[in-house]
C-alpha positions in Angstrom: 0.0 0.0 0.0 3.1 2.4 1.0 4.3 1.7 -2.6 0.9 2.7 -4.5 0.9 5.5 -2.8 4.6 6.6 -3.6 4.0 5.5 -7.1 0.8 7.7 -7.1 2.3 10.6 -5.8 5.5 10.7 -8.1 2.6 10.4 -11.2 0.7 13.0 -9.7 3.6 15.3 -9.2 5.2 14.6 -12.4 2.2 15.3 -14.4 1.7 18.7 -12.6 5.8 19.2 -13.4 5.2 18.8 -16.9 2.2 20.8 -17.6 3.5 23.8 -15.5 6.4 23.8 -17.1 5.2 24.6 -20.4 3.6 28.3 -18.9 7.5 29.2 -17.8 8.9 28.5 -21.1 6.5 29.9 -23.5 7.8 32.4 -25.7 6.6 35.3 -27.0 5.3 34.3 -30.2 7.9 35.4 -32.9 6.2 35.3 -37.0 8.2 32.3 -38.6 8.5 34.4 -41.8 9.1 38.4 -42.5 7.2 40.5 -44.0 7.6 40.7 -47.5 8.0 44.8 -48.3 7.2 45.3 -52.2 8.8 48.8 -53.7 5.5 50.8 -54.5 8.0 52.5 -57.7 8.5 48.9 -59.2 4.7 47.6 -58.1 3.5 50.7 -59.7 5.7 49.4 -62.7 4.2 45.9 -63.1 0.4 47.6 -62.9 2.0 49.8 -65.8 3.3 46.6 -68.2 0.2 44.7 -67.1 -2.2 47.8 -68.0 0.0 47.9 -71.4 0.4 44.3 -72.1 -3.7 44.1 -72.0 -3.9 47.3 -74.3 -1.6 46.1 -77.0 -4.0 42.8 -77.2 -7.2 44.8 -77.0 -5.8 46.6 -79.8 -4.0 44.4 -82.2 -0.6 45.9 -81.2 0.9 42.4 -79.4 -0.1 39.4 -81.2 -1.0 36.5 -79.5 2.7 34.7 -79.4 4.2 38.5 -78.3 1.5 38.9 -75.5 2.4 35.2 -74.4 6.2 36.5 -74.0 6.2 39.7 -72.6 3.7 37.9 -70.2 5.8 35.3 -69.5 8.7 38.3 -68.7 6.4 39.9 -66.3 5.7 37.1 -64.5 9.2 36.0 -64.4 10.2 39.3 -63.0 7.3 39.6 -60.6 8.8 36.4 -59.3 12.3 37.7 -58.9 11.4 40.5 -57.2 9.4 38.4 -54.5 12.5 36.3 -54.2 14.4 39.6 -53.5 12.0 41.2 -51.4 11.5 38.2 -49.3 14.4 39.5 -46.7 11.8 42.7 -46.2 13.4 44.8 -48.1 15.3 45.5 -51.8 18.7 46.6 -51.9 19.8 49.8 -54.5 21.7 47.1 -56.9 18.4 44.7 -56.7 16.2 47.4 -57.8 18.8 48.2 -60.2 18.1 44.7 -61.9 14.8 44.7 -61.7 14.3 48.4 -63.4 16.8 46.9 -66.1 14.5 43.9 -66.6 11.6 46.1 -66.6 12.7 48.5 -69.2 13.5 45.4 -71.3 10.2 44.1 -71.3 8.7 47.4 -71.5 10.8 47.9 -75.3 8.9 44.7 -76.6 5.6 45.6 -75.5 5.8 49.2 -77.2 3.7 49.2 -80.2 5.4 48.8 -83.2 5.5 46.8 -86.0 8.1 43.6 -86.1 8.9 44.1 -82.4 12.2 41.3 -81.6 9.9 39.7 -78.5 12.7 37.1 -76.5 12.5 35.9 -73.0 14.0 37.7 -70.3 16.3 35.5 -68.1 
């Protein structure tokens, strides 16, 4: 009987151990990922191509195939920049390549005849 009651007091005290010891440890709750902070110059840039890129279909400007590929550049470049901004932030030189890229894919969407429409890498 001595012994039931030893082992029931060791379980009863170890349970009460192990769930109090969860309140002392806690944490403050710290977000797993940062906030992703986009550049309102180069967002207001992708509206722009996007705004275009829709125009020049509307209007017979972009064929099908050229739509496709400046398309396919914005989106490639949207992605990049999420990739860069993921950190919270873009550095100077990381705008710098994503203005670059931009301008690129804003040439091909301009509205001429026999525009040279490639991929952006």
């Amino acid at each position: 009987m001595k012994k039931q009651m030893s082992f029931l007091a060791v379980m009863v005290g170890l349970t009460m151990v192990l769930f109090s010891a969860g309140a002392y440890a806690a944490d403050p709750v710290v977000p797993a990922v940062k906030p992703v902070t986009h550049d309102p110059q180069i967002m207001e840039r992708f509206a722009n191509q996007q705004r275009r890129i829709d125009d020049g279909v509307k209007k017979g400007t972009l064929t099908k195939d050229e739509a496709t590929l400046v398309q396919d550049n914005l989106n490639r470049i949207k992605d990049k920049e999420a990739k860069l901004a993921a950190d919270g932030k873009l550095t100077p030189e990381e705008k710098k390549i994503l203005n670059d890229k931009l301008d690129m894919n804003g040439e091909m969407i301009k509205s001429q005849k026999k525009n040279v429409i490639r991929r952006i890498d």
